[in-house]
C-alpha positions as YAML, in Angstrom:
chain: A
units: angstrom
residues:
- id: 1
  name: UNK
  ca: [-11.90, -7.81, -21.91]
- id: 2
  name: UNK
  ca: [-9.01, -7.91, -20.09]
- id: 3
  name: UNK
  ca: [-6.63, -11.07, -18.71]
- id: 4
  name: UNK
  ca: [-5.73, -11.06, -15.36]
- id: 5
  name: UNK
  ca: [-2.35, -9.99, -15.63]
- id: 6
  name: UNK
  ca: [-2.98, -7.22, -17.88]
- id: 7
  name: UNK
  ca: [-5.24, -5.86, -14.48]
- id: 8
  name: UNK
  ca: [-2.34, -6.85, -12.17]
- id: 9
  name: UNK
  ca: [-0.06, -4.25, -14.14]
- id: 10
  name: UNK
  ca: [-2.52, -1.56, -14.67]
- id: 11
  name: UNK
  ca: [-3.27, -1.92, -10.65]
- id: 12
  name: UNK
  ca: [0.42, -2.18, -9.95]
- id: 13
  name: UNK
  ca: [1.12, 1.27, -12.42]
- id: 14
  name: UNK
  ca: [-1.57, 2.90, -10.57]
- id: 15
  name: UNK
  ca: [-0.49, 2.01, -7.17]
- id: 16
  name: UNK
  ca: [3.56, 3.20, -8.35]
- id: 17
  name: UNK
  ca: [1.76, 6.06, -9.56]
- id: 18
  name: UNK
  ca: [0.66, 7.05, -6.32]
- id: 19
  name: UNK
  ca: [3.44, 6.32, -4.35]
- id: 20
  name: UNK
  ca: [5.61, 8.84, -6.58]
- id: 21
  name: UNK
  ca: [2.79, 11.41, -5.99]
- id: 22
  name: UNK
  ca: [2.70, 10.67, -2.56]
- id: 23
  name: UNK
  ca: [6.57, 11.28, -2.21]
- id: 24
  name: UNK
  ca: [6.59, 14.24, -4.16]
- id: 25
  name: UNK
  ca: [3.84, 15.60, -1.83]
- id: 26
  name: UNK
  ca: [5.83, 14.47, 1.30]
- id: 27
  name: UNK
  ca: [9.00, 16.03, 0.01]
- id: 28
  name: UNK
  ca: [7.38, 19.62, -1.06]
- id: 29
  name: UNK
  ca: [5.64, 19.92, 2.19]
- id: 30
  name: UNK
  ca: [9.22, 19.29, 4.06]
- id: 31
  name: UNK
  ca: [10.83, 21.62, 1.75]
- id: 32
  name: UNK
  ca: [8.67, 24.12, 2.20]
- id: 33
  name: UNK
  ca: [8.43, 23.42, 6.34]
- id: 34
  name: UNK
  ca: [12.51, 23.84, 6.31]
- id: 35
  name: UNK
  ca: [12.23, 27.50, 4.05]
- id: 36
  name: UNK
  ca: [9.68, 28.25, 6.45]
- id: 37
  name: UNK
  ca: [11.27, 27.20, 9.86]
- id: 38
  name: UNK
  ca: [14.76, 29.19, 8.85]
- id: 39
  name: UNK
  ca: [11.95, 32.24, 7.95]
- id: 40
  name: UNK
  ca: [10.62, 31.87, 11.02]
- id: 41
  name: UNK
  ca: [14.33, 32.15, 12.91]
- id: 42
  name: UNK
  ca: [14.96, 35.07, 11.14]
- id: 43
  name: UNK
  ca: [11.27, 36.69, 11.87]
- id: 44
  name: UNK
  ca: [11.78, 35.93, 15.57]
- id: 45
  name: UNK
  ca: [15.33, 37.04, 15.78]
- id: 46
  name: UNK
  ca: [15.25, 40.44, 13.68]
- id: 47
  name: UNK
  ca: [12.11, 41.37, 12.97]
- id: 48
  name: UNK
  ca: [9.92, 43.51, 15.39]
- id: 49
  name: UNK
  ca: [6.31, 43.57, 14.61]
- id: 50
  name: UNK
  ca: [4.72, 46.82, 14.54]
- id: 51
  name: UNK
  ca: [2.29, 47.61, 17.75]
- id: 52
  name: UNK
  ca: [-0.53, 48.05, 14.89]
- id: 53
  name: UNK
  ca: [-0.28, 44.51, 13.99]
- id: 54
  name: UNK
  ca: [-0.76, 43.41, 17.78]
- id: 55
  name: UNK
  ca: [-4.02, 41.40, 17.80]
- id: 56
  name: UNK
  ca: [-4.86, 42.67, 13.98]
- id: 57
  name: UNK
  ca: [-4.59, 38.48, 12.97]
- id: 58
  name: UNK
  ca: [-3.66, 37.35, 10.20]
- id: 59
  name: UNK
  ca: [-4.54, 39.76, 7.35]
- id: 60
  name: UNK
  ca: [-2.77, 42.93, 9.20]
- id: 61
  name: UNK
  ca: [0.35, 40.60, 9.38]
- id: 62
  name: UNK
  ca: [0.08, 39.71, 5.81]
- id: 63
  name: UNK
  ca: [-1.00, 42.96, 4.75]
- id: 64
  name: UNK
  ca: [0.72, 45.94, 7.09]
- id: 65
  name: UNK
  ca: [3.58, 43.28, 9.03]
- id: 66
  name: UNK
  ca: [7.30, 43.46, 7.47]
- id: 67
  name: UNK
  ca: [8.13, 41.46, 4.86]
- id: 68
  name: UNK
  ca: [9.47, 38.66, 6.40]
- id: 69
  name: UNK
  ca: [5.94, 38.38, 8.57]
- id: 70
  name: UNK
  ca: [3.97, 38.61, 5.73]
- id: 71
  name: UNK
  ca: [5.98, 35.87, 3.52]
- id: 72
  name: UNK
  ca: [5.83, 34.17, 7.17]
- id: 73
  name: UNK
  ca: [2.14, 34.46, 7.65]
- id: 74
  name: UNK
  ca: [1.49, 33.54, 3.66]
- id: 75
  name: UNK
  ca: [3.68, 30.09, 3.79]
- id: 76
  name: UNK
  ca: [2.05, 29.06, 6.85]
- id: 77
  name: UNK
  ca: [-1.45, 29.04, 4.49]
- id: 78
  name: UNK
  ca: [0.62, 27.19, 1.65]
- id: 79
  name: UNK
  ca: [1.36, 24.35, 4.35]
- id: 80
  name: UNK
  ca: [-1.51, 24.09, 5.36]
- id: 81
  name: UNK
  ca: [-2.98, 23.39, 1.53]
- id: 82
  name: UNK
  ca: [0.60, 21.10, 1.43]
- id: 83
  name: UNK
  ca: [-0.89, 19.29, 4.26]
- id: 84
  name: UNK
  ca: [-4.03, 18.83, 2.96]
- id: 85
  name: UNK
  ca: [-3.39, 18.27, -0.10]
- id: 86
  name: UNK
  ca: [-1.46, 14.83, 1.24]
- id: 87
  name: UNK
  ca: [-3.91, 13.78, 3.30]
- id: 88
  name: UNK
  ca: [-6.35, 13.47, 0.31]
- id: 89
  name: UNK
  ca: [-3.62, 12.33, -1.90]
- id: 90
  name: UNK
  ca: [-3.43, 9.16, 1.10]
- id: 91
  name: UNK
  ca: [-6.83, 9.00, 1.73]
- id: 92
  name: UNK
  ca: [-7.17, 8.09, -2.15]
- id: 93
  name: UNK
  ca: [-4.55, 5.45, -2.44]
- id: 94
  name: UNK
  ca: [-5.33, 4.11, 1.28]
- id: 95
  name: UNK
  ca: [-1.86, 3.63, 2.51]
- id: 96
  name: UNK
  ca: [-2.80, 4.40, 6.18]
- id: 97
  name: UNK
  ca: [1.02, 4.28, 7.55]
- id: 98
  name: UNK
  ca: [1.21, 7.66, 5.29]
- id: 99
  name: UNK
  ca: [-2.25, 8.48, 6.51]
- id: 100
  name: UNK
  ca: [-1.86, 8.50, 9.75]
- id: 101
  name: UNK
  ca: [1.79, 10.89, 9.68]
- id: 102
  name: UNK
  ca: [-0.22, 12.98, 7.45]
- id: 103
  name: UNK
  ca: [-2.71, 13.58, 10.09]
- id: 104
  name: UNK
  ca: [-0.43, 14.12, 12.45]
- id: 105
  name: UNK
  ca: [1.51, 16.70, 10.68]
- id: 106
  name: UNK
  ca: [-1.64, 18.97, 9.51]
- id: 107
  name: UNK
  ca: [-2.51, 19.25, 13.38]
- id: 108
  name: UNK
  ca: [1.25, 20.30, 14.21]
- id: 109
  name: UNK
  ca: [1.15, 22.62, 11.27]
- id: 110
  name: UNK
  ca: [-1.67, 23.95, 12.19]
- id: 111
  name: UNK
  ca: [-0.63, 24.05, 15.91]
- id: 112
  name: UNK
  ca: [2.07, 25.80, 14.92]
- id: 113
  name: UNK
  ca: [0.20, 28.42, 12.92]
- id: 114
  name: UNK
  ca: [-2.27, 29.28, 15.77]
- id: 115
  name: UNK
  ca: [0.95, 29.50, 17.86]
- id: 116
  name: UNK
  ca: [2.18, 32.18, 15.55]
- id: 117
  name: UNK
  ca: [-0.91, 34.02, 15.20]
- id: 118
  name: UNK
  ca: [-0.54, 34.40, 19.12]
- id: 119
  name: UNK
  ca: [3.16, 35.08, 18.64]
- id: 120
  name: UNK
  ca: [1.55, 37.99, 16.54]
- id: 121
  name: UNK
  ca: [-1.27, 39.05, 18.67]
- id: 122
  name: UNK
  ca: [0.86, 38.99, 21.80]
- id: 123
  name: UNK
  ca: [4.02, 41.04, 21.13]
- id: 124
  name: UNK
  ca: [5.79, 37.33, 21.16]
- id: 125
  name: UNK
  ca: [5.98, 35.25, 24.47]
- id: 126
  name: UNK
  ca: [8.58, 32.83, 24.13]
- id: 127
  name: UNK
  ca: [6.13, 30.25, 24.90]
- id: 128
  name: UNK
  ca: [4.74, 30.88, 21.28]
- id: 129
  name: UNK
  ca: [7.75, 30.83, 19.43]
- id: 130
  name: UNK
  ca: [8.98, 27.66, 21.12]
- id: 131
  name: UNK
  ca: [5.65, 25.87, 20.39]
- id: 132
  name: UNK
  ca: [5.85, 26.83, 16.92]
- id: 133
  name: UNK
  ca: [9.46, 25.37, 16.53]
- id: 134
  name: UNK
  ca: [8.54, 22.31, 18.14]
- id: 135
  name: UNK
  ca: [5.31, 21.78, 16.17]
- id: 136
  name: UNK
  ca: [7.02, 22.21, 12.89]
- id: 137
  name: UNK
  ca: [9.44, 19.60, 14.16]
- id: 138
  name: UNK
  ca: [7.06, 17.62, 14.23]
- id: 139
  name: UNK
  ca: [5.74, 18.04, 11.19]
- id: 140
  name: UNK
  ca: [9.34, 17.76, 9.70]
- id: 141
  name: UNK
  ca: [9.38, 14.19, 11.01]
- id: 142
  name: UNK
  ca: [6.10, 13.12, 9.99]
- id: 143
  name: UNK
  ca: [7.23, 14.29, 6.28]
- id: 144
  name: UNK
  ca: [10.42, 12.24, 6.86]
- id: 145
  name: UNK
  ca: [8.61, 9.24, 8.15]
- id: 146
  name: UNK
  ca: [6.56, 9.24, 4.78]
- id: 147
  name: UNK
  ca: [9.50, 9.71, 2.64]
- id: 148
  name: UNK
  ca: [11.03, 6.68, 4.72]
- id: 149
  name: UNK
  ca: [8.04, 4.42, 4.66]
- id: 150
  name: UNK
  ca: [7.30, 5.26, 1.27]
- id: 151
  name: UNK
  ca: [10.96, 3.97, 0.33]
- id: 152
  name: UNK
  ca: [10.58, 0.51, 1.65]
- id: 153
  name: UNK
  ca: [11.03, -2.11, -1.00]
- id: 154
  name: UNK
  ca: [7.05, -2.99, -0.25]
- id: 155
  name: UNK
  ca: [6.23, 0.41, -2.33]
- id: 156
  name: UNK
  ca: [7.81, 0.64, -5.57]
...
């Protein structure tokens, strides 16, 4: 059986535990958001989608679309596993601070992603491009916020 503060340190190694997944999550996820916001520049500024891909969704972009689009369209999918995958990772160690951001940046990732496929399907309104820069800000602060509160002498 076990003494009391024997539990207390396998609690408190567990709980360190999931902070350091938890900020490893946080941090991929805003790596990967910043390799895919200075893609997304690049798709916008020099890349022309092809007329066939207008309104083909998301498999003609990944499959037929330039390369750039496709690596575009296939790291918007990886976020949205990234995202995911931190929300569960919070869920499970119930720090609802980290909870909450994470919420908050799955629906701006996802925002952002329905924003592109209309970039796609559209030819590219502005309106598109600028919601999907704005939503992955978003997102980009909600991985920041995590990092930050996650940092906090509180969490080891």
């Amino acid at each position: 059986m076990r003494t009391s503060a024997e539990a207390d340190r396998v609690t408190s190694d567990r709980s360190a535990g999931r902070v350091r997944a938890l900020r490893r999550a946080s941090f991929s996820a805003l790596v990967l958001l910043l390799i895919q916001y200075g893609l997304g520049m690049y798709t916008n500024l020099y890349v022309t989608v092809p007329s066939a891909d207008k309104g083909g969704g998301l498999g003609k972009a990944v499959s037929n679309g330039p390369a750039a689009l496709s690596i575009h369209a296939v790291l918007a999918l990886l976020l949205i596993l990234a995202a995911i995958g931190l929300l569960v990772q919070a869920v499970l160690a119930r720090y609802w601070a980290v909870l909450a951001a994470a919420v908050i940046a799955l629906i701006a990732i996802v925002g952002a992603a329905v924003s592109g496929a209309n970039f796609t399907n559209a030819g590219g309104p502005d309106s598109s491009s600028m919601a999907m820069a704005v939503l992955a800000g978003v997102a980009m602060l909600c991985y920041g916020a995590v990092l930050y509160v996650l940092s906090s002498p509180r969490h080891p």
